[in-house]
ZADO-1210 file (C-alpha; in nm, 4 decimals, padded with zeros to 6 digits):
<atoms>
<atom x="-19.0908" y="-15.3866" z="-23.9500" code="UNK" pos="1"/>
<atom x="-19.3887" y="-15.3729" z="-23.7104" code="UNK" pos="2"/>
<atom x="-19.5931" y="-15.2498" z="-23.9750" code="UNK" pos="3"/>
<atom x="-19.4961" y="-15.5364" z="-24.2452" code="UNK" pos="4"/>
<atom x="-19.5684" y="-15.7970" z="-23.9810" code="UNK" pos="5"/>
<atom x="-19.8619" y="-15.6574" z="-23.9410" code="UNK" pos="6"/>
<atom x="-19.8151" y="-15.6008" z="-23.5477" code="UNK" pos="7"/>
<atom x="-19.6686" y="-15.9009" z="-23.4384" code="UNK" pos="8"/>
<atom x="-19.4110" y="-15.7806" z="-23.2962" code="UNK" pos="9"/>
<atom x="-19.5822" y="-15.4437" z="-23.1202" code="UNK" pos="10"/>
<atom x="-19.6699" y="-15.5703" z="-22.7758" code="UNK" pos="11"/>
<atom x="-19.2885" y="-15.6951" z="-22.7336" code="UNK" pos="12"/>
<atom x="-19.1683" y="-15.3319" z="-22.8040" code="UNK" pos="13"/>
<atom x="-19.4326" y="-15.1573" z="-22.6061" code="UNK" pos="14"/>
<atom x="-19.3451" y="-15.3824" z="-22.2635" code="UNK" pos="15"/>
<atom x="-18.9620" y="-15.3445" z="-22.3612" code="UNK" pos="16"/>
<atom x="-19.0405" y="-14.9564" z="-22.3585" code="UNK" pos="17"/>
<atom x="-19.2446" y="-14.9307" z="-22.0583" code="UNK" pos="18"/>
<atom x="-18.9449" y="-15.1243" z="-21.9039" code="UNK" pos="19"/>
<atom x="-18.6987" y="-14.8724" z="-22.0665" code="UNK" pos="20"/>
<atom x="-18.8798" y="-14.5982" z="-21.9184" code="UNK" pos="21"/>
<atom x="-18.9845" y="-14.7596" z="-21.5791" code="UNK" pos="22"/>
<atom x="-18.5929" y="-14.8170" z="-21.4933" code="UNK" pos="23"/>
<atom x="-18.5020" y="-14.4541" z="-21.6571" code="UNK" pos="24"/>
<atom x="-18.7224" y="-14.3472" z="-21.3833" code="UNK" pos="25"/>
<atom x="-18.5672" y="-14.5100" z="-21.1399" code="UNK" pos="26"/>
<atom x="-18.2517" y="-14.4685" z="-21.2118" code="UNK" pos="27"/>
<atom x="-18.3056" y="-14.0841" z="-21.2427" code="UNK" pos="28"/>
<atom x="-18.5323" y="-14.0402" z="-20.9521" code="UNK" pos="29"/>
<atom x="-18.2185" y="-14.0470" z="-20.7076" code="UNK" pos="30"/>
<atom x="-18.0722" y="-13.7605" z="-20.8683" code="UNK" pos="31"/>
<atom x="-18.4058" y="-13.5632" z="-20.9109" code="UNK" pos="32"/>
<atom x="-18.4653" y="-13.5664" z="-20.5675" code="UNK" pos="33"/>
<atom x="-18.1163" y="-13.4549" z="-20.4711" code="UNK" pos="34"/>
<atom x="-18.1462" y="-13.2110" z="-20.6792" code="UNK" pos="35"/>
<atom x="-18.5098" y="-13.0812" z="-20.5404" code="UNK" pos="36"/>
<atom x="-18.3317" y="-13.0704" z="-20.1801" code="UNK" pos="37"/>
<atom x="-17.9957" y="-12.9024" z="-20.3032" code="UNK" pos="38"/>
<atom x="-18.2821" y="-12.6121" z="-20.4863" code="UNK" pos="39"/>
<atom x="-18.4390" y="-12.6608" z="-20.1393" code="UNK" pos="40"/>
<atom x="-18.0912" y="-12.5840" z="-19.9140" code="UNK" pos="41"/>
<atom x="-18.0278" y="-12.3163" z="-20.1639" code="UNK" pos="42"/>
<atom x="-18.3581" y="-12.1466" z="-20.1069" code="UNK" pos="43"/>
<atom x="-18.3231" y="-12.1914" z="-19.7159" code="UNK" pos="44"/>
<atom x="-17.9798" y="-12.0696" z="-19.7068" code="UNK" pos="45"/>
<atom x="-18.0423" y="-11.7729" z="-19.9206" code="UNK" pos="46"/>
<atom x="-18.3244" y="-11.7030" z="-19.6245" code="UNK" pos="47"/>
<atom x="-18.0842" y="-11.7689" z="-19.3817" code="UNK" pos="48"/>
<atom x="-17.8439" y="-11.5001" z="-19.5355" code="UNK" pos="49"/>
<atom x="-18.0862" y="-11.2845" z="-19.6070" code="UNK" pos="50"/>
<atom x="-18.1801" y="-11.2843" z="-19.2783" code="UNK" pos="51"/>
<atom x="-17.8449" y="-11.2545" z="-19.1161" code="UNK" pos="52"/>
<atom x="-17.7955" y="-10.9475" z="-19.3444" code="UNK" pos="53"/>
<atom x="-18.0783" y="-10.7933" z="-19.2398" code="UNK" pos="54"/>
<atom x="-18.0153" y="-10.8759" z="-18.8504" code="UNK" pos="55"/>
<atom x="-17.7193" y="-10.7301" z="-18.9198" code="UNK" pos="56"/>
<atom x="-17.7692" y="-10.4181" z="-19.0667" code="UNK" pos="57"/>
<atom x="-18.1026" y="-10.3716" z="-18.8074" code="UNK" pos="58"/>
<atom x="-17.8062" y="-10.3869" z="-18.5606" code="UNK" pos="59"/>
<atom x="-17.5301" y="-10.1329" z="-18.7386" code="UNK" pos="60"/>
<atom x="-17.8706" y="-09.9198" z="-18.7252" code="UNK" pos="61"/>
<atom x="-18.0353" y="-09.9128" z="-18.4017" code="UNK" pos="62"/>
<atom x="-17.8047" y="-09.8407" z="-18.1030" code="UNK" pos="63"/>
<atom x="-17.9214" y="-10.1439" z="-17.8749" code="UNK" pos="64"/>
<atom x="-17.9926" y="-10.0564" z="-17.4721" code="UNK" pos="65"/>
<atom x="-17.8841" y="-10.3793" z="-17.3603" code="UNK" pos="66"/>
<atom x="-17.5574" y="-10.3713" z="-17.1266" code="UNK" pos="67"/>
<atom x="-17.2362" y="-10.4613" z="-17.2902" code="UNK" pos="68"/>
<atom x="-17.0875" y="-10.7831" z="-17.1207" code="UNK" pos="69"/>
<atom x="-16.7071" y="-10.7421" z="-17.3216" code="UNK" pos="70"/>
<atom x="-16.5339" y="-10.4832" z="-17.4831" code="UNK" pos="71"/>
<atom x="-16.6167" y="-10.3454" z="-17.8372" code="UNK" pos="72"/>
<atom x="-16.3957" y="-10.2534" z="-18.1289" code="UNK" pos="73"/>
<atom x="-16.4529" y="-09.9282" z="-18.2555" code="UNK" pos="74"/>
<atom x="-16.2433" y="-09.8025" z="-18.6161" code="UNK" pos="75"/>
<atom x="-16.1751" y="-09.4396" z="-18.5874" code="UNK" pos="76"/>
<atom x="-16.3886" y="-09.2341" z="-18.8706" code="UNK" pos="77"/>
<atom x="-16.2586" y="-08.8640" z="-18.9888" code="UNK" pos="78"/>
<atom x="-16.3703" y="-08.5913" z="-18.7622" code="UNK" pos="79"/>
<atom x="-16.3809" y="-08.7903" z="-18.4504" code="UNK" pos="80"/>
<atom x="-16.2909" y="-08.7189" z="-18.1229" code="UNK" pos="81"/>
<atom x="-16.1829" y="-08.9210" z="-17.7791" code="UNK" pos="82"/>
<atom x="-16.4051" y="-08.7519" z="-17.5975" code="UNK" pos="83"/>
<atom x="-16.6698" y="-08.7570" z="-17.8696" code="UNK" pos="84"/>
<atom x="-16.6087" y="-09.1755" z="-17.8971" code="UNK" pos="85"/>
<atom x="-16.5851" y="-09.1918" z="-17.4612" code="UNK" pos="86"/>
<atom x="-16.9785" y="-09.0227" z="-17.4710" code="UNK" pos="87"/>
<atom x="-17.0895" y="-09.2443" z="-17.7459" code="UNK" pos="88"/>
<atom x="-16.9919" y="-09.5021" z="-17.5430" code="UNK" pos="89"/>
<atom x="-17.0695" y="-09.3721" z="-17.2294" code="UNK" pos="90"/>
<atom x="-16.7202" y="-09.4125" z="-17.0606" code="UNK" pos="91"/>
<atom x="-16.4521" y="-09.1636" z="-16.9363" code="UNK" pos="92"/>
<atom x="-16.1750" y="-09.0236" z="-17.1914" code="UNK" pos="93"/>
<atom x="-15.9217" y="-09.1834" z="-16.9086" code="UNK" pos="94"/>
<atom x="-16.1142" y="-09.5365" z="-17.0336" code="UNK" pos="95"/>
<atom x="-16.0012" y="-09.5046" z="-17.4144" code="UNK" pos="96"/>
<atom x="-15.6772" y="-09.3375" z="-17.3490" code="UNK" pos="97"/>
<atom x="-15.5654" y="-09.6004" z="-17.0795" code="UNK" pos="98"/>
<atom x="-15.6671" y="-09.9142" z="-17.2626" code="UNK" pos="99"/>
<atom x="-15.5625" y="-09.8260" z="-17.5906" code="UNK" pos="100"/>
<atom x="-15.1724" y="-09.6419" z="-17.4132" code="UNK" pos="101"/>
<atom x="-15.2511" y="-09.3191" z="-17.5675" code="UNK" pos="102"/>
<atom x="-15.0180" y="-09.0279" z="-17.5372" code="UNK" pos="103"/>
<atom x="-15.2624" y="-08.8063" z="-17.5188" code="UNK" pos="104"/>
<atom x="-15.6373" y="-08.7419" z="-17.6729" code="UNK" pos="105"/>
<atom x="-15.4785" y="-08.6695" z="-17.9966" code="UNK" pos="106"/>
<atom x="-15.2965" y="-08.9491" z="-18.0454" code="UNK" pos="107"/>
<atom x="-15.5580" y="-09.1165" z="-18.2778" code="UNK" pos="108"/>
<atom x="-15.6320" y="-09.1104" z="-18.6595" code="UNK" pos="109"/>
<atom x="-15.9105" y="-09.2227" z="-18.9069" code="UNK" pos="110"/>
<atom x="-15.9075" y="-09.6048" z="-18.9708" code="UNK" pos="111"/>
<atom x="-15.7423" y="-09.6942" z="-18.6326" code="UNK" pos="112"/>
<atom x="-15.8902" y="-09.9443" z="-18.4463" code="UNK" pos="113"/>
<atom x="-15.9241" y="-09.9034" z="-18.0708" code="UNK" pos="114"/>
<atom x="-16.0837" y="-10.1209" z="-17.8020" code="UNK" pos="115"/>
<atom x="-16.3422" y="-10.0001" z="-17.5525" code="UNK" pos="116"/>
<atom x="-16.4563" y="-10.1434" z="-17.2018" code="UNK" pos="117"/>
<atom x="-16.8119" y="-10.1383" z="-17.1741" code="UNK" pos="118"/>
<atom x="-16.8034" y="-09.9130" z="-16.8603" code="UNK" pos="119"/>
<atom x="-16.5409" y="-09.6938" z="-16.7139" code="UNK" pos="120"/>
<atom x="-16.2560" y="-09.8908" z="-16.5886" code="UNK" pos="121"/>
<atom x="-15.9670" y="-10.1137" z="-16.7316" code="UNK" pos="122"/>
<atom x="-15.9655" y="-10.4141" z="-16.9531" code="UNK" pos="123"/>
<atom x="-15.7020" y="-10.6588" z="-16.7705" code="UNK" pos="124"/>
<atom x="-15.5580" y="-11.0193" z="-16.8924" code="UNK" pos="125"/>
<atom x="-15.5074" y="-11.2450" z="-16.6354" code="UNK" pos="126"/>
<atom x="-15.1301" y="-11.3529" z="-16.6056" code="UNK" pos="127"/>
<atom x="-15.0292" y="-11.7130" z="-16.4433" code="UNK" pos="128"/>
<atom x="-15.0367" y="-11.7098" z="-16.0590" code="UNK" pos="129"/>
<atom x="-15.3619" y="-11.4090" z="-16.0022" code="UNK" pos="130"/>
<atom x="-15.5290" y="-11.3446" z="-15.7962" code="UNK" pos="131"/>
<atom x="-15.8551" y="-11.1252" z="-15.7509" code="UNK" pos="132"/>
<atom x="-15.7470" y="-10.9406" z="-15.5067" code="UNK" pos="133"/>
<atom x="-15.3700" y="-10.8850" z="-15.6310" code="UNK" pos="134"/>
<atom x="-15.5498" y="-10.6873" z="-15.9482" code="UNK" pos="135"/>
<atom x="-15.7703" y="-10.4764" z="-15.7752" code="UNK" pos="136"/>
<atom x="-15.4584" y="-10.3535" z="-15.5542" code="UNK" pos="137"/>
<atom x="-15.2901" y="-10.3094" z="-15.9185" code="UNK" pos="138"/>
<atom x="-15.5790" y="-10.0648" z="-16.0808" code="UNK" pos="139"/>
<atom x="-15.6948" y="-09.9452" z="-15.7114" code="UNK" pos="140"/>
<atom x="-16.0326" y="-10.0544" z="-15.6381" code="UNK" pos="141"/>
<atom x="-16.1828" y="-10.2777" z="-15.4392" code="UNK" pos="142"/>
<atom x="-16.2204" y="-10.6457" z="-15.5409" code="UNK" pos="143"/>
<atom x="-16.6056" y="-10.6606" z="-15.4576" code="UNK" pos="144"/>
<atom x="-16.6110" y="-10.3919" z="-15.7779" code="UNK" pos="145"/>
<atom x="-16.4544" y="-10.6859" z="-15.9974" code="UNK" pos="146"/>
<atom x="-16.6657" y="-10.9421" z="-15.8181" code="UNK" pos="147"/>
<atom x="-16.9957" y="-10.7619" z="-15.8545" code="UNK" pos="148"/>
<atom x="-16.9578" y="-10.7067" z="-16.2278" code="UNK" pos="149"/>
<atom x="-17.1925" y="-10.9213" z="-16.4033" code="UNK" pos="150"/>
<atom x="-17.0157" y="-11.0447" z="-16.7343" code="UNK" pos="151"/>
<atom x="-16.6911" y="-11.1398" z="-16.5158" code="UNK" pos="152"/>
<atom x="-16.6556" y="-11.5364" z="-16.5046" code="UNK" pos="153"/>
<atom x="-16.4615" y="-11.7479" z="-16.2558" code="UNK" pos="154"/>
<atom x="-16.3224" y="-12.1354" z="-16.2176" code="UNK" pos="155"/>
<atom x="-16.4918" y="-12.1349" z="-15.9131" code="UNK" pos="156"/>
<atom x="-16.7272" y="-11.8682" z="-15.7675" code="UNK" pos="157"/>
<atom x="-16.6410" y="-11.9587" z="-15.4187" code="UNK" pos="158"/>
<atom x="-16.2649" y="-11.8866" z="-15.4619" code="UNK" pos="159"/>
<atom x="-16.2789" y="-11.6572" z="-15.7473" code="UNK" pos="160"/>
<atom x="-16.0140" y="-11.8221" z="-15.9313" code="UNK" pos="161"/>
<atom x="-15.9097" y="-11.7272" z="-16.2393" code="UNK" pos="162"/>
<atom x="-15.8349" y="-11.8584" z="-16.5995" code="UNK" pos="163"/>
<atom x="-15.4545" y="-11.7712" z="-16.7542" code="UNK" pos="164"/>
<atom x="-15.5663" y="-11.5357" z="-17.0393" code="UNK" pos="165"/>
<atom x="-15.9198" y="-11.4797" z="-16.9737" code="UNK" pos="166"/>
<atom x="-16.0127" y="-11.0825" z="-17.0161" code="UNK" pos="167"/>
<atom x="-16.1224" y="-10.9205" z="-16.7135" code="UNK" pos="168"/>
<atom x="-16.3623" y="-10.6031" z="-16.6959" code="UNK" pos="169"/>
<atom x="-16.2527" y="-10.3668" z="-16.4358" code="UNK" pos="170"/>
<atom x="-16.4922" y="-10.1075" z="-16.3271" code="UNK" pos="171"/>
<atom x="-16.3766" y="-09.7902" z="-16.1873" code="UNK" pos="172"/>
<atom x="-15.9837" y="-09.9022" z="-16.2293" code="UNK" pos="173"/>
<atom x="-15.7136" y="-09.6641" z="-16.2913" code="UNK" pos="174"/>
<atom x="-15.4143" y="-09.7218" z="-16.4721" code="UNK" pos="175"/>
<atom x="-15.1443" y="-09.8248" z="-16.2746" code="UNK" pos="176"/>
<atom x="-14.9234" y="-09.5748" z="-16.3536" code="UNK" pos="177"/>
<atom x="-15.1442" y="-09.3060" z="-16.3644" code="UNK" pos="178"/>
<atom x="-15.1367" y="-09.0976" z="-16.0163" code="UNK" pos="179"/>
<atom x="-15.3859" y="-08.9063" z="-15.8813" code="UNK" pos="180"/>
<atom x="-15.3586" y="-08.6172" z="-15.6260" code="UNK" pos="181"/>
<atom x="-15.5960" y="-08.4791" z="-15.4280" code="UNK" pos="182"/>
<atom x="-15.6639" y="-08.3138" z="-15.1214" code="UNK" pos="183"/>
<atom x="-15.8942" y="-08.5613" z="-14.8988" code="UNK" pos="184"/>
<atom x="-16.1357" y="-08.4523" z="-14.6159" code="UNK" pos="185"/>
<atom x="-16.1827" y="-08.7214" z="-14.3502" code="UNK" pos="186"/>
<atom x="-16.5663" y="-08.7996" z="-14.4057" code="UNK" pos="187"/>
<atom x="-16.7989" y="-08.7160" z="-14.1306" code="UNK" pos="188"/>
<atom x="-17.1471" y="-08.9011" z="-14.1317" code="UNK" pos="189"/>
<atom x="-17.4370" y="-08.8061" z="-13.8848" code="UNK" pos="190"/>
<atom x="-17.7686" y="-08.9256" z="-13.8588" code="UNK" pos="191"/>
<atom x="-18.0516" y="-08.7189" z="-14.0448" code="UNK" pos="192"/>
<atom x="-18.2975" y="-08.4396" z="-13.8556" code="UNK" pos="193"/>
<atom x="-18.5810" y="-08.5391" z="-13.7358" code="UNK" pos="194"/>
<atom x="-18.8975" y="-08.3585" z="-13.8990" code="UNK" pos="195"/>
<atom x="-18.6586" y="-08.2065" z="-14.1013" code="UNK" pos="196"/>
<atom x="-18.7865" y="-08.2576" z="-14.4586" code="UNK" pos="197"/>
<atom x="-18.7637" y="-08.0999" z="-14.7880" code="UNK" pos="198"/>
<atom x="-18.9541" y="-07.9435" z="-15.0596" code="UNK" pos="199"/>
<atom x="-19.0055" y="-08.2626" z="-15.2762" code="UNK" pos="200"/>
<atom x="-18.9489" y="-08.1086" z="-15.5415" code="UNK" pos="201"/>
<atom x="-18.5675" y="-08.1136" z="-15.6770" code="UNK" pos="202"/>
<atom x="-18.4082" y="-07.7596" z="-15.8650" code="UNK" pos="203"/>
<atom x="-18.0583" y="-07.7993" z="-16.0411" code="UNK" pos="204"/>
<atom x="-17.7550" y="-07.8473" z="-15.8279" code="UNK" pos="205"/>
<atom x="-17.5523" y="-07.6438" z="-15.9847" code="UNK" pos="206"/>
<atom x="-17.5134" y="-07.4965" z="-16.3911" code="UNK" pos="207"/>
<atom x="-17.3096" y="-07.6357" z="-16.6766" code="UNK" pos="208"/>
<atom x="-17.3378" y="-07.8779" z="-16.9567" code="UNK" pos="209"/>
<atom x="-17.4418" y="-08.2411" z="-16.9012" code="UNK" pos="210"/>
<atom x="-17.1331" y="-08.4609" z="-17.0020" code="UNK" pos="211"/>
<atom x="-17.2544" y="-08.7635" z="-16.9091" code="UNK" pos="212"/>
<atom x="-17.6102" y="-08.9403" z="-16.8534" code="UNK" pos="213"/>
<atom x="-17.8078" y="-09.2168" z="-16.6598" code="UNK" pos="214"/>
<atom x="-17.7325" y="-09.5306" z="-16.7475" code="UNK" pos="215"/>
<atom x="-17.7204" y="-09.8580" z="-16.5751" code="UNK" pos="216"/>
<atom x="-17.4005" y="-09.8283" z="-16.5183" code="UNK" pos="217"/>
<atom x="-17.4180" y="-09.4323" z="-16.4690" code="UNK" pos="218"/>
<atom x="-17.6936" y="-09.3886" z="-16.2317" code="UNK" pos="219"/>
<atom x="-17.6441" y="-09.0721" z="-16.1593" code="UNK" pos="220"/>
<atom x="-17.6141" y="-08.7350" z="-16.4017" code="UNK" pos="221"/>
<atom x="-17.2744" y="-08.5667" z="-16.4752" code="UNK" pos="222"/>
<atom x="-17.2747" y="-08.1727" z="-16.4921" code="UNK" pos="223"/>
<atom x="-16.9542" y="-08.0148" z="-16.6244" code="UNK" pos="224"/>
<atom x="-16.8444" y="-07.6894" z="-16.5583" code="UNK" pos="225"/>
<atom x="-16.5207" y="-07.4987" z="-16.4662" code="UNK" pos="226"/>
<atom x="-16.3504" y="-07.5280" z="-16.1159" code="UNK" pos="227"/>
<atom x="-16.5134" y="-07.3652" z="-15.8474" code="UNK" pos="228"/>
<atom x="-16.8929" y="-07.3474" z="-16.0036" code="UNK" pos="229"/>
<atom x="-17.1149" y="-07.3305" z="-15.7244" code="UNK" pos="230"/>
<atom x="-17.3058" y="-07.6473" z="-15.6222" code="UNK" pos="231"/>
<atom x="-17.6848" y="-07.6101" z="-15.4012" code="UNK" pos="232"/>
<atom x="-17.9103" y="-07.8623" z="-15.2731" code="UNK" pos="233"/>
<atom x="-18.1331" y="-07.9893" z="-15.5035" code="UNK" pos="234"/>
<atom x="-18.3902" y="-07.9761" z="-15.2145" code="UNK" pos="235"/>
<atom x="-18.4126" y="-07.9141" z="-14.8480" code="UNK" pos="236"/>
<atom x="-18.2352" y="-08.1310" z="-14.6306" code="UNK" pos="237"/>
<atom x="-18.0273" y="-08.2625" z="-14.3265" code="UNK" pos="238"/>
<atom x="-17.6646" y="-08.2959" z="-14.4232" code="UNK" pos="239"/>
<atom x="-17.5432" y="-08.6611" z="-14.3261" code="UNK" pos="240"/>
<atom x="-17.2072" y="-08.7031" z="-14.5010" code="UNK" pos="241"/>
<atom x="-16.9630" y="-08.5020" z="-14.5685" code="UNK" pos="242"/>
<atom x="-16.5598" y="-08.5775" z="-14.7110" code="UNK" pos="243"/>
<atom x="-16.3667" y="-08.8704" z="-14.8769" code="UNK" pos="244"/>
<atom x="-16.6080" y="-09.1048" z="-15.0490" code="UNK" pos="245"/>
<atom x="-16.3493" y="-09.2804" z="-15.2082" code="UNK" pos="246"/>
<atom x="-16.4455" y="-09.2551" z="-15.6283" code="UNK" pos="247"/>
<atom x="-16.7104" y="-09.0193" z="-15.5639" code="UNK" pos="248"/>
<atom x="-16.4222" y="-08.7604" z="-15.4428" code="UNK" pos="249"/>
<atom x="-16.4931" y="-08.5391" z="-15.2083" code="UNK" pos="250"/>
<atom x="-16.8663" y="-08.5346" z="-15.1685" code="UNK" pos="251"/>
<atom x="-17.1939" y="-08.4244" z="-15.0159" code="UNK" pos="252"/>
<atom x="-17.4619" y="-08.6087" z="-14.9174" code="UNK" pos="253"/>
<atom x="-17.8475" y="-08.4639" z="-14.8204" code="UNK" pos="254"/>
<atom x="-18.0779" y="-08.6841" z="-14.6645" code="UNK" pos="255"/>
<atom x="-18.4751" y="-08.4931" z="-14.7325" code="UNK" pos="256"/>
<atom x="-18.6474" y="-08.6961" z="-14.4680" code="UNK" pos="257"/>
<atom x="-18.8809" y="-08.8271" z="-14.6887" code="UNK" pos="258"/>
<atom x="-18.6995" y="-09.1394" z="-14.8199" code="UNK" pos="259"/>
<atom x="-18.5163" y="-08.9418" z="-15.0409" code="UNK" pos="260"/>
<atom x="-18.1159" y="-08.8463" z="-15.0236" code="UNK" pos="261"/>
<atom x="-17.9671" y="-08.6518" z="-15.3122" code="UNK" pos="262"/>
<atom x="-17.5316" y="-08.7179" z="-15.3212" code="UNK" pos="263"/>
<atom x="-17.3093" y="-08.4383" z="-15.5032" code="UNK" pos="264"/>
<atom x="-16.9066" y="-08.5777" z="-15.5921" code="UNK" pos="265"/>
<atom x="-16.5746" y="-08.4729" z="-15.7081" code="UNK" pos="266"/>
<atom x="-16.6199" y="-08.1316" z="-15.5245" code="UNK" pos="267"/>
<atom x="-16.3272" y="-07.9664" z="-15.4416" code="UNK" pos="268"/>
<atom x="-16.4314" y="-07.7456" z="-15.1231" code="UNK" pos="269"/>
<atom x="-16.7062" y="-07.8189" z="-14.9168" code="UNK" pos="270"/>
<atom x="-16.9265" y="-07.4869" z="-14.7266" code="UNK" pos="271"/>
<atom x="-17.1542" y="-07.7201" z="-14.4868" code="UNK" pos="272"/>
<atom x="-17.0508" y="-07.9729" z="-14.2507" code="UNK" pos="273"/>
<atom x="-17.2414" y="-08.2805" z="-14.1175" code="UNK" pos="274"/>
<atom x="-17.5261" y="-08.2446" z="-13.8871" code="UNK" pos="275"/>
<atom x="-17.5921" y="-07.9226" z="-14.0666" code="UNK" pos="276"/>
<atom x="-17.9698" y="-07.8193" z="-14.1898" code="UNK" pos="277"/>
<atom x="-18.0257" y="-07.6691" z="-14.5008" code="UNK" pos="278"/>
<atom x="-18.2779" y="-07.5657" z="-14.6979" code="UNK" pos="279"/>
<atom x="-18.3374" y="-07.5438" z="-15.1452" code="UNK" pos="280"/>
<atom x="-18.0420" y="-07.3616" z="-15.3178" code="UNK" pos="281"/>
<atom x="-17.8384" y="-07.3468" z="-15.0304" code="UNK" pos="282"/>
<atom x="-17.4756" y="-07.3850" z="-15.1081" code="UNK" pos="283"/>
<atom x="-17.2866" y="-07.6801" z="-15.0409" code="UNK" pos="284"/>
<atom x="-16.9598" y="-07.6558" z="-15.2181" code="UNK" pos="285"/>
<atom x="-16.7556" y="-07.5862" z="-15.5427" code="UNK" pos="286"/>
<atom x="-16.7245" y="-07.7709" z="-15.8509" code="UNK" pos="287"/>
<atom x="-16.4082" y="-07.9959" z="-15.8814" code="UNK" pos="288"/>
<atom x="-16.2725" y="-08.2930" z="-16.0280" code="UNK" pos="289"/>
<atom x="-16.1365" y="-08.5354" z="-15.6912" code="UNK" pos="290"/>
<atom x="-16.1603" y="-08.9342" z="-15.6911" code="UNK" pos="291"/>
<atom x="-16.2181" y="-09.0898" z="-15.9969" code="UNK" pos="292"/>
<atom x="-16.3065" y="-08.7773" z="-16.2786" code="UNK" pos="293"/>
<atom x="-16.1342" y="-08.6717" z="-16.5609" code="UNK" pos="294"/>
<atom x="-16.2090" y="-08.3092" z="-16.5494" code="UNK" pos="295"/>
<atom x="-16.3933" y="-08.0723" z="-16.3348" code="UNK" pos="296"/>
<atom x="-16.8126" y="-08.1230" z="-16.2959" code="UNK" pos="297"/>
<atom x="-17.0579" y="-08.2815" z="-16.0562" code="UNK" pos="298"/>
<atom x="-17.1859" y="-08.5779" z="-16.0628" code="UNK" pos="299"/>
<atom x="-17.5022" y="-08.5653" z="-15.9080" code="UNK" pos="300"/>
<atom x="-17.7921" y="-08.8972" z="-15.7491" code="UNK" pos="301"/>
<atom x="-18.1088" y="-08.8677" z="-15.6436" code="UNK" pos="302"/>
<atom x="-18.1676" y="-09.1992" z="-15.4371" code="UNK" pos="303"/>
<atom x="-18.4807" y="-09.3406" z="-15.3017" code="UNK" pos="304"/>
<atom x="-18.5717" y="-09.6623" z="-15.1060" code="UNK" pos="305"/>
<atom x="-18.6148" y="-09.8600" z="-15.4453" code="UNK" pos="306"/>
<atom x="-18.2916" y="-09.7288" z="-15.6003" code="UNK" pos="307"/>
<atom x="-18.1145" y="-09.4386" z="-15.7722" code="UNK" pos="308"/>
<atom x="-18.3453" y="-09.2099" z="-16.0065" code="UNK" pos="309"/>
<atom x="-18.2715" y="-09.0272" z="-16.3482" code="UNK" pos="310"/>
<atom x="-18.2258" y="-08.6637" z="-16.2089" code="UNK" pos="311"/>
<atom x="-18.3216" y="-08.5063" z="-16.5750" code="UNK" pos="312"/>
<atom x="-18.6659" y="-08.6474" z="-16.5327" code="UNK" pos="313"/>
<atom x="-18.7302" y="-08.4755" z="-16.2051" code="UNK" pos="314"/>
<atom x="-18.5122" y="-08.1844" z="-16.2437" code="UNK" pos="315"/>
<atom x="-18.7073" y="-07.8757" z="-16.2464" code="UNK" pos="316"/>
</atoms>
């Protein structure tokens, strides 16, 4: 038709066509640009993902160092172990077998899950009407231990109040049914020798396998050994404790005069008293397993003016 009328009627169809394809455009331009951002969320939430996976697996893959405020849920794999799971974790076998009411350290099997307190203690749920204090009477330790734990919350930090329900970590706490008996020396503390000091240089307490490591909960090294292992100062010293040192057992504690003490628990005989100078080697006691241990071994400090030290990197 446009071409028989010889173009008279082109310029109507080409505005009408511009105008057909000006309000396509904006009719469509809605949708194109939802569909630009929902490409645009898709990318960012695939990067998001992606990310998240690979957090996650960096995590499943490199043990982190950083102190564990709650407790963890570990799913028991073939071949292991409570005690094997208790030094991965860096807690006592008493710590998985209490808070998981174990019969014994065979009571678990591949695929079980089981709950573990990020330091050697209890896990407790507080009941209507606690108190601080009425708990640490119930798992035996004193309630500056709960108090002084870190990750522990409370309603109000004046009154330590508590929350029906909230999870409590208990460091150091025994089971309440569990009893423990030992034979207790009444401790005897004296002040160090003067000019008495020691070699500066620290040798190994005693021999054995290390069960248990520094940490920042640990600060101290844990040899293991059978019952009645002999246990020497680590260096030259004045003896300035000597008995009942409540968790630490019966223990031992050297003072080197030169800012320096050195502390040796869980003995169970003692062959120095308080007051007493003695020099590198020297015996101070047997190996035992008193206060809060699980089995027979020292558990050995070095501490200084500016805190405790790792023993295996001055050991000699």
């Amino acid at each position: 038709m446009l071409y028989r009328e010889r173009g008279r009627y082109g310029g109507v169809f080409g505005h009408l066509g511009v105008g057909l394809l000006a309000l396509l455009g904006i009719v469509l331009s809605n949708k194109a640009e939802a569909l630009l951002f929902d490409n645009k969320e898709e990318v960012e939430r695939a990067g998001v993902v992606l990310a998240s996976d690979l957090a996650t697996q960096s995590t499943g893959t490199l043990a982190s160092n950083k102190p564990r405020g709650q407790a963890s849920e570990y799913r028991v794999t073939e071949g292991d172990t409570v005690s094997g799971i208790a030094q991965k974790f860096g807690v006592s076998i008493d710590t998985i077998v209490w808070n998981n009411n174990l019969k014994s350290v065979d009571d678990i099997k591949p695929g079980q899950m089981i709950a573990v307190p990020p330091v050697t203690g209890m896990i407790h749920k507080v009941k209507r009407g606690e108190t601080i204090y009425a708990i640490a009477k119930r798992y035996q330790v004193d309630p500056q231990n709960i108090v002084d734990y870190p990750f522990n919350s409370f309603l109000d930090d004046e009154s330590f109040s508590l929350a029906t329900g909230q999870e409590l970590i208990i460091p150091d706490g025994v089971k309440p049914e569990e009893k423990v008996t030992t034979v207790l020396y009444v401790a005897q503390t004296v002040a160090p020798i003067e000019g008495v000091v020691g070699e500066g240089s620290f040798i190994w307490p005693t021999s054995g396998k290390i069960s248990q490591r520094f940490s920042w909960y640990h600060q101290a090294v844990d040899i293991a050994n059978s019952r009645g292992t002999a246990v020497v100062a680590a260096q030259g010293g004045t003896v300035v404790s000597v008995g009942w040192g409540g968790g630490y057992g019966n223990r031992v504690i050297v003072n080197h005069g030169n800012g320096q003490q050195t502390l040796y628990a869980h003995l169970s005989a003692f062959s120095v008293s308080a007051g007493q100078q003695v020099g590198q080697g020297q015996l101070l006691g047997q190996m035992g397993s008193t206060g809060r241990s699980t089995g027979s071994h020292l558990h050995f400090e070095i501490i200084t003016g500016s805190g405790k030290v790792n023993p295996l990197t001055v050991l000699q």
